[in-house]
C-alpha positions as CSV (number, residue, x, y, z in Angstrom):
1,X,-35.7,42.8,-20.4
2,X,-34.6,42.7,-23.9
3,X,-30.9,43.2,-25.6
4,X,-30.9,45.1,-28.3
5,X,-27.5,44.7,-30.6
6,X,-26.5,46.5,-34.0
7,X,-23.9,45.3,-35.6
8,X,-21.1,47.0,-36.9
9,X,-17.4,47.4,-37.5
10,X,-15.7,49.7,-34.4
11,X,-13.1,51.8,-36.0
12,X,-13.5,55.2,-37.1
13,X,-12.7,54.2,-40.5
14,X,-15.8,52.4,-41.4
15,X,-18.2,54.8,-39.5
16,X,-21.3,55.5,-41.8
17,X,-20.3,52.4,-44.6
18,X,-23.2,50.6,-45.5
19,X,-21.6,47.1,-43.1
20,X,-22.1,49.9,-40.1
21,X,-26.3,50.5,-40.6
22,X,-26.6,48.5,-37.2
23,X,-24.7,50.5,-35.6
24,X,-26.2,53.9,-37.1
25,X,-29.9,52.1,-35.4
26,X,-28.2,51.8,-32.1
27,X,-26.8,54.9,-31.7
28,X,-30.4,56.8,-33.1
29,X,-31.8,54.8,-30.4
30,X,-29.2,55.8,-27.6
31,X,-29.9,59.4,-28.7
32,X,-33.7,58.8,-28.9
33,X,-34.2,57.1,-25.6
34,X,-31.5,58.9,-23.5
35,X,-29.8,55.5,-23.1
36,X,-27.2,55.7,-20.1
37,X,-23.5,54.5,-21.5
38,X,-22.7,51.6,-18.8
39,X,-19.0,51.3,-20.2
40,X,-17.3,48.4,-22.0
41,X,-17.6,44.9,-21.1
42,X,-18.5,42.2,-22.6
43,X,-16.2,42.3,-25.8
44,X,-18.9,45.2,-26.7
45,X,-20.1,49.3,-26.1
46,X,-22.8,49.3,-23.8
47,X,-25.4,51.0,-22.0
48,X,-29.1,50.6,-20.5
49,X,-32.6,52.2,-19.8
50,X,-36.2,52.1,-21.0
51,X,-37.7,52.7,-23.8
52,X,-41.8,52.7,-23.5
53,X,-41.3,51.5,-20.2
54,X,-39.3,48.0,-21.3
55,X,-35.7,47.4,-19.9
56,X,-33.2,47.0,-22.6
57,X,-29.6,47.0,-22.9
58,X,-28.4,48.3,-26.0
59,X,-25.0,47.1,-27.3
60,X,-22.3,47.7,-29.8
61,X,-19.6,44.7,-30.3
62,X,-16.0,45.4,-30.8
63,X,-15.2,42.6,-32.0
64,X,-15.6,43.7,-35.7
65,X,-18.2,42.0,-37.3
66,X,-17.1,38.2,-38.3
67,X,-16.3,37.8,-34.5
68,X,-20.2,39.3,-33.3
69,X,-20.9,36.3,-31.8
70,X,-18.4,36.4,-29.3
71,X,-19.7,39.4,-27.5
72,X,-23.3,38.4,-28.2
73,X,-23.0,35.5,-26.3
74,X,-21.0,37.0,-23.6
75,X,-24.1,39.5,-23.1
76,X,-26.9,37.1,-23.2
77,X,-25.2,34.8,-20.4
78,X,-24.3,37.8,-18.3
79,X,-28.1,39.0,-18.4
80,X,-29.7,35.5,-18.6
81,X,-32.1,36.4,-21.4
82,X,-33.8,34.4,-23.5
83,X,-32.1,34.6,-27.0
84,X,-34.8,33.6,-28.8
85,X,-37.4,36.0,-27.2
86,X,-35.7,38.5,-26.1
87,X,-32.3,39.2,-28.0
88,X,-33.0,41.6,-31.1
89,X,-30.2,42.2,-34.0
90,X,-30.3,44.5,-36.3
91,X,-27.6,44.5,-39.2
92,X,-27.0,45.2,-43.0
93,X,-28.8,43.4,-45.7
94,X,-27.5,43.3,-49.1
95,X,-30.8,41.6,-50.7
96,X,-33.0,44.2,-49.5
97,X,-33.1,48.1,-51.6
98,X,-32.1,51.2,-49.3
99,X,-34.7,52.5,-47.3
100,X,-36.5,49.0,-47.0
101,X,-36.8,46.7,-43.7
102,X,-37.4,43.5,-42.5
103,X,-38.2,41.7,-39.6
104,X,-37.7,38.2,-39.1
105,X,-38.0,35.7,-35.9
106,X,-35.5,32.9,-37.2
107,X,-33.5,32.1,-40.3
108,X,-29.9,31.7,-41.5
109,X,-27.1,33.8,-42.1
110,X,-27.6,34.3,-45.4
111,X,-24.2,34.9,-46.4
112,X,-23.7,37.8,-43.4
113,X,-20.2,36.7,-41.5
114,X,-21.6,38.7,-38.2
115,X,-25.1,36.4,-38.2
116,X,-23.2,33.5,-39.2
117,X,-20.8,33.6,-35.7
118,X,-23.9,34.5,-34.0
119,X,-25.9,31.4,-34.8
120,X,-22.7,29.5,-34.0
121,X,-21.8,31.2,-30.7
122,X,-25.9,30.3,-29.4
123,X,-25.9,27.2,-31.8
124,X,-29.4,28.5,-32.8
125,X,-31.2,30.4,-35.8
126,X,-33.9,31.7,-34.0
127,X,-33.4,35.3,-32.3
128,X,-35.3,38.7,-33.4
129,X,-33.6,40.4,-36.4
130,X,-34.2,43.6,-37.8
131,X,-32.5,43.8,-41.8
132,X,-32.0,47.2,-43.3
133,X,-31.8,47.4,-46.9
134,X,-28.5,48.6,-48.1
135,X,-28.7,47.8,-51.5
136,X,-27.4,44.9,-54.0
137,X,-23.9,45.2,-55.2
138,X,-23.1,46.3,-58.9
139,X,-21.7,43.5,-61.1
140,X,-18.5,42.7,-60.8
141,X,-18.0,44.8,-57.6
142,X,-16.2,42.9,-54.6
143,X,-18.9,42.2,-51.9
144,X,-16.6,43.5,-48.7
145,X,-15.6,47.1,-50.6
146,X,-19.1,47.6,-51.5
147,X,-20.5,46.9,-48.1
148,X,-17.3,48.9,-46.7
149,X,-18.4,52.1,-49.1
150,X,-20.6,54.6,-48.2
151,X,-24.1,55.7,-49.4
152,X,-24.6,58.0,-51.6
153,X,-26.7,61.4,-50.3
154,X,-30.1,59.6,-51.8
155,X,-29.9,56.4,-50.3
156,X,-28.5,57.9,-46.8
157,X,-31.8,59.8,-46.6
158,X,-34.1,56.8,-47.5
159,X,-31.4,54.7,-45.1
160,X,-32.3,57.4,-42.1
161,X,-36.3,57.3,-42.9
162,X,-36.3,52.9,-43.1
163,X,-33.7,53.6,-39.5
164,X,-37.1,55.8,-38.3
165,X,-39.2,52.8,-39.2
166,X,-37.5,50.5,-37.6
167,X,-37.2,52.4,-34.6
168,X,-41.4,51.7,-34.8
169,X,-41.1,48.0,-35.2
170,X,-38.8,47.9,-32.3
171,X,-41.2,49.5,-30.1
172,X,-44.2,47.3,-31.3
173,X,-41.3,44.0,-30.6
174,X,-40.7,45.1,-27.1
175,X,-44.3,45.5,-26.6
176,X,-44.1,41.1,-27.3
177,X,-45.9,42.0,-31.2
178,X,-43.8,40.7,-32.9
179,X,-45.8,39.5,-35.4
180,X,-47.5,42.7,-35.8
181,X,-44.3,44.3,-36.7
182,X,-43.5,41.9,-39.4
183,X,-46.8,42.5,-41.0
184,X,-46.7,46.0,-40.9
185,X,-42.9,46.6,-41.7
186,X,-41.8,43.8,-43.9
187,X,-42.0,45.1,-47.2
188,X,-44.6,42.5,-49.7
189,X,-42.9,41.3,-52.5
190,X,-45.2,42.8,-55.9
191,X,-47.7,40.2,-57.7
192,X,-46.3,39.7,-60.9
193,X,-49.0,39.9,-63.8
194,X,-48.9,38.0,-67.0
195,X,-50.7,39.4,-70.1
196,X,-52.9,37.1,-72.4
């Protein structure tokens, strides 16, 4: 059985902001798999079914997103997973360009407040994650209103093609290729050429 988490802010306010792309995976993913809504519990939104054949609940915390952890946690010891194999989150990623992806088995925050009281609540780095691109921030714009903005009509149709993708990788993760998804989804960086 896996756990499947996007993370996200819960109030109607922030729904669609760039901080809220988690949350836009999980509910594609409810839609896509017919995923039963079990209810709240677990400081989160939740629900479960199958999707290829895997077991997976798929949750949304409300804890807003510097408190993730709290309900991550709360999840994994209810279900007795293994966090490290079998907890996926998927979340915003400033460093990465809208429409991109990336999938990675371990690593730190990297400056993201909801991965950063994750790793704290399991006191561990190393769980699934699946990053969606939502674009750097213009100089001189403050970090927390540009992640709380919204995209524009371009980037929200490249941000609904790389949620698509992912939706792939997932599938290839719960079939245990991990791996396999990271080399077909994580975008290579472009060899840089000198002249002379």
């Amino acid at each position: 059985m896996y756990i499947i988490i996007g993370l996200g802010n819960p109030s109607r306010e922030y729904d669609n902001t760039r901080h809220n792309i988690g949350f836009d995976m999980v509910d594609y993913i409810i839609d896509k798999y017919d995923i039963a809504y079990s209810g709240t519990k677990h400081r989160a939104m939740y629900g479960s079914g199958l999707i290829d054949g895997v077991k997976v609940v798929v949750a949304k915390p409300l804890t807003y997103m510097n408190l993730s952890g709290e309900a991550v946690r709360s999840l994994v010891d209810f279900y007795k997973i293994d966090s490290e194999t079998e907890l996926i989150i998927i979340y915003d990623d400033v460093a990465l360009e809208p429409g991109k992806l990336r999938i990675r088995k371990k690593g730190s925050a990297g400056g993201h407040n909801g991965i950063k009281s994750i790793i704290e609540h399991l006191d561990s780095k190393e769980f699934v994650r699946i990053r969606l691109g939502v674009g750097e921030k213009p100089k001189g714009w403050d970090l927390a209103k540009y992640v709380l903005g919204r995209f524009s009509k371009a980037e929200r149709k490249m941000v609904d093609e790389a949620i698509d993708r992912g939706n792939q990788a997932l599938k290839m993760i719960l079939n245990g290729e991990v791996d396999m998804a990271m080399n077909q989804y994580n975008e290579k960086k472009a060899k840089t050429t000198t002249k002379g």
